[in-house]
N, CA and C atoms as a LAMMPS dump frame, in Angstrom:
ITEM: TIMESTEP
0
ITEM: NUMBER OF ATOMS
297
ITEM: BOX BOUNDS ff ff ff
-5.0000000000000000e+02 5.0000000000000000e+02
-5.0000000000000000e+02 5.0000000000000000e+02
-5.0000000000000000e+02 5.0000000000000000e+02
ITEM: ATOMS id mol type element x y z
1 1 1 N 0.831 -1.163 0
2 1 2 C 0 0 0
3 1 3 C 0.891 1.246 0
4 2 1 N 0.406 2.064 -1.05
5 2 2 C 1.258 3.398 -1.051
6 2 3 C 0.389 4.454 0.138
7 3 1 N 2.383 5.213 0.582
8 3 2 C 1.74 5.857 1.54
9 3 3 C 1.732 7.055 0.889
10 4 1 N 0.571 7.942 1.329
11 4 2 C 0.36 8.858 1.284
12 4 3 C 1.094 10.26 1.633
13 5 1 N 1.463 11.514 0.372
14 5 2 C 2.39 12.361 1.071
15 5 3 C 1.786 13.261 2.249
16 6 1 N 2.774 14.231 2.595
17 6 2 C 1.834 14.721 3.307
18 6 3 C 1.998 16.28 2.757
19 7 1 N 1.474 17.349 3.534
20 7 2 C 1.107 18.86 2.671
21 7 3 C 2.657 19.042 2.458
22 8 1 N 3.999 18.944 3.22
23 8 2 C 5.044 19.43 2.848
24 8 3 C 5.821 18.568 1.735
25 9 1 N 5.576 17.43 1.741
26 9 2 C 6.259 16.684 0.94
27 9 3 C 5.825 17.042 -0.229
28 10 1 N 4.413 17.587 -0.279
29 10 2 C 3.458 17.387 -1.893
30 10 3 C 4.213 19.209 -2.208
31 11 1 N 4.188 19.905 -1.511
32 11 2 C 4.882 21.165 -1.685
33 11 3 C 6.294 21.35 -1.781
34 12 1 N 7.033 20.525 -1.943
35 12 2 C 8.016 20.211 -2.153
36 12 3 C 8.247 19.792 -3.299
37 13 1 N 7.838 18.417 -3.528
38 13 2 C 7.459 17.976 -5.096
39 13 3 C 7.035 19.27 -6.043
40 14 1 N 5.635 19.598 -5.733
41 14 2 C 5.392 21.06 -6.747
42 14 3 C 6.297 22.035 -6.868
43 15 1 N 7.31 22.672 -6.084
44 15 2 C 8.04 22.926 -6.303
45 15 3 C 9.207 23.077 -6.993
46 16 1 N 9.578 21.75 -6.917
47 16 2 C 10.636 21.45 -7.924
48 16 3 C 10.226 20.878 -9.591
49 17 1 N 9.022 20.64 -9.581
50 17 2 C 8.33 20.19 -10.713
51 17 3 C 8.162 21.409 -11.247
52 18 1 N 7.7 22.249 -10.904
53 18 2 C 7.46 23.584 -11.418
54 18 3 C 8.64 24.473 -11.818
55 19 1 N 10.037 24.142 -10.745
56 19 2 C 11.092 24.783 -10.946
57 19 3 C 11.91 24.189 -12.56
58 20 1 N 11.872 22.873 -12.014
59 20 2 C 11.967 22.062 -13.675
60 20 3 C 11.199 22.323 -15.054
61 21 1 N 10.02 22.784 -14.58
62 21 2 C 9.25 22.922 -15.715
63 21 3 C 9.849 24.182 -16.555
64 22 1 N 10.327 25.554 -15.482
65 22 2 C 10.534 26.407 -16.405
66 22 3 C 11.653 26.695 -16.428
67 23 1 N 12.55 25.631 -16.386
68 23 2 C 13.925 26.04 -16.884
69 23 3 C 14.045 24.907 -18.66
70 24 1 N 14.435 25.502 -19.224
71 24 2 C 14.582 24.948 -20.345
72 24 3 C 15.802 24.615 -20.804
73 25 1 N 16.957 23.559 -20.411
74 25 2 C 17.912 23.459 -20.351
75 25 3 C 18.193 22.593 -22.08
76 26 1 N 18.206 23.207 -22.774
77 26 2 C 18.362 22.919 -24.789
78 26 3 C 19.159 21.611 -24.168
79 27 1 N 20.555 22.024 -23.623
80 27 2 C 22.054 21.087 -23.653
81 27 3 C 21.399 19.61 -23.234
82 28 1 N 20.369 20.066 -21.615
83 28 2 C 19.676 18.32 -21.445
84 28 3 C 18.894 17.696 -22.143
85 29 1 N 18.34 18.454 -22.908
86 29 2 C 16.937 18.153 -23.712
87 29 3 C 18.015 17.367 -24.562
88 30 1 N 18.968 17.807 -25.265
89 30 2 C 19.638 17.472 -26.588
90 30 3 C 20.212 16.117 -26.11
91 31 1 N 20.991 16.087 -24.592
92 31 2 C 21.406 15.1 -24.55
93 31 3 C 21.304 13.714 -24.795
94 32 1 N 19.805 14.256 -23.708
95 32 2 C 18.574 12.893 -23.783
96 32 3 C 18.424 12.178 -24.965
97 33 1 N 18.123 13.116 -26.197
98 33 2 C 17.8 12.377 -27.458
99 33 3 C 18.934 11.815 -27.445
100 34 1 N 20.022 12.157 -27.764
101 34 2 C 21.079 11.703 -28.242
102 34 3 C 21.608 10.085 -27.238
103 35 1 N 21.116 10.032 -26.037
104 35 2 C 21.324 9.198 -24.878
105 35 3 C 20.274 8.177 -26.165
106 36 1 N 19.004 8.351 -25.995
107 36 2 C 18.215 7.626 -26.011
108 36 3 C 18.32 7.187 -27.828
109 37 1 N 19.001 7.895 -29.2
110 37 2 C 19.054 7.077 -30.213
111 37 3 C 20.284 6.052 -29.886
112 38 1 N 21.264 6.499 -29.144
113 38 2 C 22.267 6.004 -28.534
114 38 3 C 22.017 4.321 -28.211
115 39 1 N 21.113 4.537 -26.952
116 39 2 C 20.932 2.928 -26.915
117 39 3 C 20.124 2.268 -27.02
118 40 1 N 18.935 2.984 -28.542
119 40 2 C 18.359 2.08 -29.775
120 40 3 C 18.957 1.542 -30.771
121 41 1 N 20.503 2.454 -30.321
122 41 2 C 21.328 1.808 -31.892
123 41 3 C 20.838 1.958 -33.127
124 42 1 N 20.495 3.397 -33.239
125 42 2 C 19.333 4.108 -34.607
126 42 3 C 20.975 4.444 -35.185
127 43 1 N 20.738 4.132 -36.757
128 43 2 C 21.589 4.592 -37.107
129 43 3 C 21.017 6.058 -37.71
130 44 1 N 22.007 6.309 -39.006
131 44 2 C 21.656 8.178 -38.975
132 44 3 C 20.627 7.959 -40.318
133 45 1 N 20.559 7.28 -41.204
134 45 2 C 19.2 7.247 -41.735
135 45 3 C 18.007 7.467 -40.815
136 46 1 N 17.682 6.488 -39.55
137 46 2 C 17.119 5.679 -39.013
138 46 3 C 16.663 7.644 -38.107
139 47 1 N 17.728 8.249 -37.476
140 47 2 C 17.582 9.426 -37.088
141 47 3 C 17.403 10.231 -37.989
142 48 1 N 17.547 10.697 -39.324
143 48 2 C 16.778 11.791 -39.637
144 48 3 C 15.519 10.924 -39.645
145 49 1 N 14.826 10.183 -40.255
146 49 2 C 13.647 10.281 -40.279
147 49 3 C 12.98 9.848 -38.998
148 50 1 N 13.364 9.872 -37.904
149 50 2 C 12.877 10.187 -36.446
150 50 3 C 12.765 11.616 -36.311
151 51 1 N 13.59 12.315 -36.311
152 51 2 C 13.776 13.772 -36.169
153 51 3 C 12.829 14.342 -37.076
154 52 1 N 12.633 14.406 -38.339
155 52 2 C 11.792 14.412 -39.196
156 52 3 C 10.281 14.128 -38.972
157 53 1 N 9.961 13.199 -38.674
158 53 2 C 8.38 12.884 -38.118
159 53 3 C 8.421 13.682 -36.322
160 54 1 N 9.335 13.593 -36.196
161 54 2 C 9.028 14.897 -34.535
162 54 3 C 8.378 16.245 -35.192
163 55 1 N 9.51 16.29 -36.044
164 55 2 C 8.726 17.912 -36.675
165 55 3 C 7.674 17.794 -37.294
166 56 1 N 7.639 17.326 -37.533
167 56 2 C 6.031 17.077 -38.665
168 56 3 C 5.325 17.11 -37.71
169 57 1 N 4.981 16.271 -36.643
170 57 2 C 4.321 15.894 -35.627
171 57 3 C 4.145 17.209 -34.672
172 58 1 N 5.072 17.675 -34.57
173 58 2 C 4.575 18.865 -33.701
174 58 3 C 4.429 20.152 -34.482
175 59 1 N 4.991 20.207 -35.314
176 59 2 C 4.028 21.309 -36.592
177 59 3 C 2.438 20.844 -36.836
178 60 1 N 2.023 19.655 -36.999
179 60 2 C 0.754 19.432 -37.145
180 60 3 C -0.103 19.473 -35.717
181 61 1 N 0.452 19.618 -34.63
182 61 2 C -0.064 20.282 -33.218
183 61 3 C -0.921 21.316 -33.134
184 62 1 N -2.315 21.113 -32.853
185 62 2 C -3.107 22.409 -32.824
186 62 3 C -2.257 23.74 -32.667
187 63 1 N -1.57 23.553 -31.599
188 63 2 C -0.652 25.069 -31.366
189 63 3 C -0.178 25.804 -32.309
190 64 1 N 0.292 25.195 -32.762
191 64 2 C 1.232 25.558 -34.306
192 64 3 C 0.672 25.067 -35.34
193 65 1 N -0.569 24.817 -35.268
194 65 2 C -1.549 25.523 -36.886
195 65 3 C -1.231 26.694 -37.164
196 66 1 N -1.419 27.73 -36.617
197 66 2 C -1.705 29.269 -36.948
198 66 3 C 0.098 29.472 -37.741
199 67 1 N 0.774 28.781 -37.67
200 67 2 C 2.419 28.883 -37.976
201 67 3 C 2.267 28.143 -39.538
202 68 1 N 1.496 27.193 -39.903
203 68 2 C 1.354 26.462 -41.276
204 68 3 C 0.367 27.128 -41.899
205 69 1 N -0.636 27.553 -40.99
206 69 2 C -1.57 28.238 -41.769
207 69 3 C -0.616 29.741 -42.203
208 70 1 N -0.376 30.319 -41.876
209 70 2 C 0.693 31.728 -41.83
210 70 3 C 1.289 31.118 -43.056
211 71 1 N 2.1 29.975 -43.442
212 71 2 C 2.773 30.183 -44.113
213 71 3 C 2.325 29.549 -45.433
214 72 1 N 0.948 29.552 -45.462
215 72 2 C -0.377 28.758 -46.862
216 72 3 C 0.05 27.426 -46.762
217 73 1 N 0.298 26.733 -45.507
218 73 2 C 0.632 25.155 -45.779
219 73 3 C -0.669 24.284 -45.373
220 74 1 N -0.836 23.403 -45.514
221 74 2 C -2.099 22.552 -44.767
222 74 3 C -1.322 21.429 -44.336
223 75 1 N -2.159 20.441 -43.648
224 75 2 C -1.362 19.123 -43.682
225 75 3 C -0.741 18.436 -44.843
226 76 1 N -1.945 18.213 -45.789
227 76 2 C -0.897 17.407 -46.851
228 76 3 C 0.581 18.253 -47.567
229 77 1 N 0.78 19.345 -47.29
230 77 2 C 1.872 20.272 -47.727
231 77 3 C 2.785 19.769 -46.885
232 78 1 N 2.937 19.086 -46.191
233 78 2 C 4.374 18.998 -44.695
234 78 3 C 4.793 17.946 -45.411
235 79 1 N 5.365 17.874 -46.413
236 79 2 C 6.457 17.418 -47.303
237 79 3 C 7.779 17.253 -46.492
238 80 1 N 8.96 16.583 -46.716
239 80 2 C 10.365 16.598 -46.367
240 80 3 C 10.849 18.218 -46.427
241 81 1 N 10.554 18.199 -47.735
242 81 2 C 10.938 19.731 -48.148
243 81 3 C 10.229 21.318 -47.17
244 82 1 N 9.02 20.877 -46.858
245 82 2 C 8.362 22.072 -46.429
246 82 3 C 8.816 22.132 -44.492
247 83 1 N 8.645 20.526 -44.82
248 83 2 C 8.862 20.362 -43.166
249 83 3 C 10.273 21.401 -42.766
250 84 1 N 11.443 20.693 -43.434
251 84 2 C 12.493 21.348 -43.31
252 84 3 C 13.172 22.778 -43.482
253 85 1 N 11.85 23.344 -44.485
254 85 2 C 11.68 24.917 -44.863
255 85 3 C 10.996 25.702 -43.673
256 86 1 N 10.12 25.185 -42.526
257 86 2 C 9.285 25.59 -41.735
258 86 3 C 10.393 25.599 -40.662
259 87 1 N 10.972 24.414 -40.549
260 87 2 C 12.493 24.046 -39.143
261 87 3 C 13.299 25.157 -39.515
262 88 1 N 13.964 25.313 -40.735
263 88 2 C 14.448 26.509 -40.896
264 88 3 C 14.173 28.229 -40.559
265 89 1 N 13.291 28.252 -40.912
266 89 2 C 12.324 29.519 -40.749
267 89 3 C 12.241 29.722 -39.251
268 90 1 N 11.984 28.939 -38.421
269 90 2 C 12.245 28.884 -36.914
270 90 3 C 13.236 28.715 -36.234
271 91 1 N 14.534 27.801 -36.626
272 91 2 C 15.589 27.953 -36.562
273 91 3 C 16.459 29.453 -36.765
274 92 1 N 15.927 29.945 -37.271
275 92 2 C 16.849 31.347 -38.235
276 92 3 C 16.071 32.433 -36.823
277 93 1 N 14.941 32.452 -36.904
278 93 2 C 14.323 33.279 -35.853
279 93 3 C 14.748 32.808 -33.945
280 94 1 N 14.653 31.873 -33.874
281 94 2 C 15.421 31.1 -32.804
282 94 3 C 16.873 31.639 -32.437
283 95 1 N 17.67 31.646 -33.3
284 95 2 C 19.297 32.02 -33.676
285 95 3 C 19.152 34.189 -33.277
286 96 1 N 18.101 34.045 -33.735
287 96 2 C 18.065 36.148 -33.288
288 96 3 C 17.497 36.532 -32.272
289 97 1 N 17.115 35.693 -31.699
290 97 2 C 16.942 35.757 -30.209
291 97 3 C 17.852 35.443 -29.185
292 98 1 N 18.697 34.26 -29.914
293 98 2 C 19.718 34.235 -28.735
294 98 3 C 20.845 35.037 -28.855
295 99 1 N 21.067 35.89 -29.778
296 99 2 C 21.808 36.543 -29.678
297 99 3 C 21.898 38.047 -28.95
């Protein structure tokens, strides 16, 4: 039987869940993938078109409609080509912010 937390423990947890949530650390995020094609043993065909259906996949995300629609795409338009024209386009804007 699981025990139950109690108000400080659960405020504690939220805490750091929340503190995690808004730090956006790119370097861990990147790692991870790289950990995790690592020991699928994906080779690099095998990773672009993983990486490739991520983007697609989260370009076709309600959120980021208004970003395909903006740019006259629909779903059937998220081509290799468009996909990678849209990554770009955000990439390039991404890059002028961190500077």
């Amino acid at each position: 039987m699981a025990k139950k937390l109690n108000h400080i423990q659960e405020k504690k947890i939220n805490e750091f869940i929340k503190k995690r949530s808004e730090r956006k650390d790119l370097d861990e995020i990147q790692q991870a993938f790289i950990d995790s094609i690592v020991l699928n043993g994906l080779n690099n065909k095998e990773v672009a078109a993983l990486l490739f259906a991520v983007m697609r996949n989260i370009l076709l995300m309600n959120g980021n409609k208004p970003i395909i629609e903006h740019l006259g795409l629909t779903e059937k338009d998220m081509t290799i080509d468009n996909v990678q024209l849209v990554q770009k386009i955000l990439l390039e804007e991404y890059l002028k912010d961190v500077k």
